[in-house]
BALOBA-1460 file (C-alpha; in Angstrom, 3 decimals):
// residues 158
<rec num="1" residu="x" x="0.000" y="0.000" z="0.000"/>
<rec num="2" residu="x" x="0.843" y="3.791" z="-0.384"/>
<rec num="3" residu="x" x="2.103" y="5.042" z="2.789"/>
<rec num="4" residu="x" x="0.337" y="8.422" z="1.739"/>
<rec num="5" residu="x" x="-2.958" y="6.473" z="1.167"/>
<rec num="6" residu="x" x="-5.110" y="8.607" z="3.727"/>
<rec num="7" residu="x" x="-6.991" y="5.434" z="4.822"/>
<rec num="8" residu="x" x="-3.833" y="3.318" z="5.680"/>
<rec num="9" residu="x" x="-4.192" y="2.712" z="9.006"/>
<rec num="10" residu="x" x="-0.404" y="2.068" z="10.482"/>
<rec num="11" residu="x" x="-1.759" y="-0.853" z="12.410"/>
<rec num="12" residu="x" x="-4.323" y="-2.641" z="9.863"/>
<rec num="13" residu="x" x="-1.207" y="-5.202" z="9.057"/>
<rec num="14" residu="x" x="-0.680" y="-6.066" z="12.200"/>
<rec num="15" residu="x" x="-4.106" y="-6.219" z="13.179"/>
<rec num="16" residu="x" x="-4.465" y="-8.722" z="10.662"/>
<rec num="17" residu="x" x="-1.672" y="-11.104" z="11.178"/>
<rec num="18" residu="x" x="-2.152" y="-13.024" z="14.757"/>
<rec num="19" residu="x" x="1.309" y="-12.962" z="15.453"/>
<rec num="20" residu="x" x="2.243" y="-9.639" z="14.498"/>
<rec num="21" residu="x" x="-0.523" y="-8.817" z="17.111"/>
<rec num="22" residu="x" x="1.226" y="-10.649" z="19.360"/>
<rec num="23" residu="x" x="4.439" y="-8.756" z="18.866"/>
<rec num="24" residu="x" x="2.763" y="-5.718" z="19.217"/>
<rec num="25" residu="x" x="1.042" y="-6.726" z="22.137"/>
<rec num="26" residu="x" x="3.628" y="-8.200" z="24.011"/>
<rec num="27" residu="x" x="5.929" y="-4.882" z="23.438"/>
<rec num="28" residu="x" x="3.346" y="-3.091" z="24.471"/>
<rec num="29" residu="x" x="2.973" y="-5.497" z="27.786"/>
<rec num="30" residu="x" x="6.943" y="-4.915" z="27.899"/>
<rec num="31" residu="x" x="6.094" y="-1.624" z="27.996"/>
<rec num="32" residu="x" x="4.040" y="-1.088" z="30.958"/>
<rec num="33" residu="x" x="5.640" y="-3.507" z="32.635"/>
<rec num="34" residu="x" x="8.215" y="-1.553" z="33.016"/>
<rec num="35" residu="x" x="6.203" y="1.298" z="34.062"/>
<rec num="36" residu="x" x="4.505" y="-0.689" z="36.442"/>
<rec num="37" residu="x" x="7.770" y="-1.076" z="37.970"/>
<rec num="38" residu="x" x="8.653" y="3.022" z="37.816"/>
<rec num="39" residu="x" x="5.274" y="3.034" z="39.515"/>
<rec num="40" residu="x" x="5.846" y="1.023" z="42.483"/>
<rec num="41" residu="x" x="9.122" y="2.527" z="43.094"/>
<rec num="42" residu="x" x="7.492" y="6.012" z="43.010"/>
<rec num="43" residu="x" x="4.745" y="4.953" z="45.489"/>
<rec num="44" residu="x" x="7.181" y="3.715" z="47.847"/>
<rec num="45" residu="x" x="9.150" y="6.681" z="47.751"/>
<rec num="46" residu="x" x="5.616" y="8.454" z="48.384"/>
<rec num="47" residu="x" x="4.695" y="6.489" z="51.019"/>
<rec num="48" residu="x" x="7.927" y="7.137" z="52.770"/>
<rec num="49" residu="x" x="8.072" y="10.792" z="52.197"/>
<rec num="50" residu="x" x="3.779" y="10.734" z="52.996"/>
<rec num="51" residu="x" x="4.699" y="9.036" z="56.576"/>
<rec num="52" residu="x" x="7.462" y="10.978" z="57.455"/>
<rec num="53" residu="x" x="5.735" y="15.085" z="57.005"/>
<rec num="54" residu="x" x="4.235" y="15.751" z="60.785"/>
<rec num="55" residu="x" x="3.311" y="18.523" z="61.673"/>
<rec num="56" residu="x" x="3.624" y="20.499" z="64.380"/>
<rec num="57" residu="x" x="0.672" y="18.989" z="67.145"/>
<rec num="58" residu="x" x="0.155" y="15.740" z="65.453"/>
<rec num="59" residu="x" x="0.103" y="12.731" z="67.183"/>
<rec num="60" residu="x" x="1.840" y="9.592" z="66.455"/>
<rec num="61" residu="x" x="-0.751" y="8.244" z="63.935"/>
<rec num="62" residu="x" x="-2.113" y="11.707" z="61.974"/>
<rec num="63" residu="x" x="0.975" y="11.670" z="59.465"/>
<rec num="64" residu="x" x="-0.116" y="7.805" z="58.636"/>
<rec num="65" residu="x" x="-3.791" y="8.518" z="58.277"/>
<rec num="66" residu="x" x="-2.927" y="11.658" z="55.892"/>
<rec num="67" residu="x" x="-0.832" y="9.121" z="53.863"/>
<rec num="68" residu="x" x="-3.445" y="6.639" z="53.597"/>
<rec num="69" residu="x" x="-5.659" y="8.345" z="50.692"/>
<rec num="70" residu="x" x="-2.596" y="9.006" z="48.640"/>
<rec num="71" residu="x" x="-1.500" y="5.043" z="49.338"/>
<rec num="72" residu="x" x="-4.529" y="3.947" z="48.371"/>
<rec num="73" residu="x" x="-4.418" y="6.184" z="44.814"/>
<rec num="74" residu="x" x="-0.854" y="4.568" z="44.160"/>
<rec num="75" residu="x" x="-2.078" y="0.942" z="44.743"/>
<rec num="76" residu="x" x="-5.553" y="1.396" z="42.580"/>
<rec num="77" residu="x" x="-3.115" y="2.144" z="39.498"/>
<rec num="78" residu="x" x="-0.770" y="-0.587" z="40.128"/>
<rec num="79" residu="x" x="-4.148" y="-2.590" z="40.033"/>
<rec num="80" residu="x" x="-5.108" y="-1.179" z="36.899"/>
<rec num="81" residu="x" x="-1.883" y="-1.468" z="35.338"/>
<rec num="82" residu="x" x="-1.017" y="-5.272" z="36.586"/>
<rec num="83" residu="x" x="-4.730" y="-6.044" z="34.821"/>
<rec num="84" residu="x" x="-4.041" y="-4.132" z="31.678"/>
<rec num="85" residu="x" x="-0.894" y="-6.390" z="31.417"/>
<rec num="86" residu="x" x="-2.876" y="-9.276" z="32.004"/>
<rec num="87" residu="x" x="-5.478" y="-8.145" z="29.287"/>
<rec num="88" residu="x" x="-3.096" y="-7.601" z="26.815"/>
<rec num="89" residu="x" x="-1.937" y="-11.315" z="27.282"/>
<rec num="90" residu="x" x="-5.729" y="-12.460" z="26.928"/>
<rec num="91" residu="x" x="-6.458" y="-10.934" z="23.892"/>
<rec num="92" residu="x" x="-3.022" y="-11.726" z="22.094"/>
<rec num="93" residu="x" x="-4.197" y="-15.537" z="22.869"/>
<rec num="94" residu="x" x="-7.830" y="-14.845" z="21.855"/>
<rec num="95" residu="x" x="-6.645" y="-13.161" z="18.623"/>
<rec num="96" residu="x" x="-4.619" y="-16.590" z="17.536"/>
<rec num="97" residu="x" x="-8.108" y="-18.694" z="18.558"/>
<rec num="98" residu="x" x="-10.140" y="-16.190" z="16.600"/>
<rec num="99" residu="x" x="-8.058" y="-17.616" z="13.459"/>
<rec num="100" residu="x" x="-8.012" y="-21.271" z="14.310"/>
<rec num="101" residu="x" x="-11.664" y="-20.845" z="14.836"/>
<rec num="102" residu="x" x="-12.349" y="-19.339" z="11.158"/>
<rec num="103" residu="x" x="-9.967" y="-22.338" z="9.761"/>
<rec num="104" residu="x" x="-11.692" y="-24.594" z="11.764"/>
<rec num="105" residu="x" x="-15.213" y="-23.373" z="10.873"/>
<rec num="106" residu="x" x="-14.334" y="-23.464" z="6.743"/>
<rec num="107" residu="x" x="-13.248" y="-27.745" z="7.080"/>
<rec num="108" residu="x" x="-16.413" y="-28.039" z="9.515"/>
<rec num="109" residu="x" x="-18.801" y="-26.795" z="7.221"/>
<rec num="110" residu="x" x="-16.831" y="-29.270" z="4.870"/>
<rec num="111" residu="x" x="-17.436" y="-31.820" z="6.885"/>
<rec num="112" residu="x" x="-21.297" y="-31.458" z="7.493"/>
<rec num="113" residu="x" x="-21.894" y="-30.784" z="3.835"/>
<rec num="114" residu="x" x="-19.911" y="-34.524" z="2.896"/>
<rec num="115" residu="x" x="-22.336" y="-35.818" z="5.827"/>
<rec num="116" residu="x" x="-25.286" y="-34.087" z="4.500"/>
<rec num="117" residu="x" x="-24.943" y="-35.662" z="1.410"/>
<rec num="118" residu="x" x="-24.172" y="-39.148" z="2.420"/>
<rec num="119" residu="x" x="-26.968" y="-38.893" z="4.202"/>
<rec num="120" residu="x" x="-29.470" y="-37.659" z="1.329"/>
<rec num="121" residu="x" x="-27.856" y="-40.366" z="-1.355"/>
<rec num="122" residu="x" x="-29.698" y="-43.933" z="-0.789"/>
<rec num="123" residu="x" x="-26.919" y="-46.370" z="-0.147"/>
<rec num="124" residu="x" x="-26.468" y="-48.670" z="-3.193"/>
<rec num="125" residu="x" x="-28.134" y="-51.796" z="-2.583"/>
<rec num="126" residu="x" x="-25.005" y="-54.853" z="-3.178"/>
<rec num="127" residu="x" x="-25.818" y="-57.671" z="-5.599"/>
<rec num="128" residu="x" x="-27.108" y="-60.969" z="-4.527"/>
<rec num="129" residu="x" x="-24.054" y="-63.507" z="-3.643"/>
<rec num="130" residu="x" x="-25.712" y="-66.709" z="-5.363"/>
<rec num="131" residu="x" x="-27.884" y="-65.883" z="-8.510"/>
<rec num="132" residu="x" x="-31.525" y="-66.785" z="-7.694"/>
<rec num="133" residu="x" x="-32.241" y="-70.745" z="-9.421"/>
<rec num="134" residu="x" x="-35.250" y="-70.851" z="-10.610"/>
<rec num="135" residu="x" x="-37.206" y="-74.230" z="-10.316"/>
<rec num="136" residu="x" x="-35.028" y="-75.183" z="-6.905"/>
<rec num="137" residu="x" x="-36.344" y="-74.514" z="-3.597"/>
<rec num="138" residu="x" x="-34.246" y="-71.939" z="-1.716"/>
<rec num="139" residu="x" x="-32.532" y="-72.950" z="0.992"/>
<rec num="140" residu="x" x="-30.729" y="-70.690" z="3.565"/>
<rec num="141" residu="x" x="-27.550" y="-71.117" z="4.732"/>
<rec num="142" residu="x" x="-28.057" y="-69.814" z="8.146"/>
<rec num="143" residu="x" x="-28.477" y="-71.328" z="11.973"/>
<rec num="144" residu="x" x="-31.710" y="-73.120" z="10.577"/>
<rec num="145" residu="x" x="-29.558" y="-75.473" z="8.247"/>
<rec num="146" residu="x" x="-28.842" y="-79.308" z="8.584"/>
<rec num="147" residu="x" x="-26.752" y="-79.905" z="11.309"/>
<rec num="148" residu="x" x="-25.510" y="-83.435" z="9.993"/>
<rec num="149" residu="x" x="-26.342" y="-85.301" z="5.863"/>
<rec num="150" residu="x" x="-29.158" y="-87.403" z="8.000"/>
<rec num="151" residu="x" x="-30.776" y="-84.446" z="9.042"/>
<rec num="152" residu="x" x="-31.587" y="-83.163" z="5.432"/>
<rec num="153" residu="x" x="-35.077" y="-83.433" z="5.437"/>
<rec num="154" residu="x" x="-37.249" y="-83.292" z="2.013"/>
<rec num="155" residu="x" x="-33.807" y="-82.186" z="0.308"/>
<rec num="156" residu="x" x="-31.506" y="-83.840" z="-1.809"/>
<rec num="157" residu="x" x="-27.835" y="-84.246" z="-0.835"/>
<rec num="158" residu="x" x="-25.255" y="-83.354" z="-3.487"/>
């Protein structure tokens, strides 16, 4: 494509390759991953600087409670940013299913359509083993046979 092409998106490519998303997706984890890290640093420096600012009249436990709300603010976005990661790892996998699902959907529909027809084509009826002899009594050749020659019966032996 034209890289002036006003509609080129910069990420339609990798949105459609599932491993180019994961690429992208797992530098983008990389990412803030490390800024996760910045951010847990900074919040400890915070919380040490937060603790440590009495003033003048406070009592052992006022400099902790102030602290406490601006704590709280630093762990909510290391929440947030620990479940983006997490997200980003979900849909990289999801994205790679998506495709094995459309590949898999194109030889399932195969696959009922060969059913479908075997199913709606009468099965071809097999020839008879022994031509039919006209003039001679049928006899099967099943459980209800002669069990010995001196239990033929009305028939002839050969």
């Amino acid at each position: 494509m034209n890289s002036n092409d006003p509609n080129r998106s910069p990420l339609r490519d990798v949105a459609q390759n599932p491993e180019a998303t994961a690429r992208y997706l797992a530098d983008v984890q990389r990412v803030l991953l490390d800024i996760g890290k910045n951010l847990e640093t900074l919040a400890l420096e915070v919380r040490v600087h937060c603790r440590d600012t009495h003033v003048e009249g406070d009592r052992f436990y006022d400099a902790w409670l102030r602290a406490q709300p601006v704590e709280r603010a630093f762990r909510d976005v290391l929440k947030n940013v620990q479940a983006i990661t997490k997200g980003l790892e979900k849909s990289a996998f999801k994205r790679r299913a998506h495709d094995e699902a459309v590949v898999n959907t194109a030889r399932k529909r195969k696959e009922k359509e060969l059913e479908k027809q075997r199913k709606n084509t009468p099965p071809l009826q097999a020839a008879p083993h022994n031509p039919p002899q006209y003039g001679v009594q049928a006899h099967s050749h099943g459980y209800a046979g002669p069990a010995s020659i001196y239990d033929l019966g009305n028939r002839e032996s050969a």
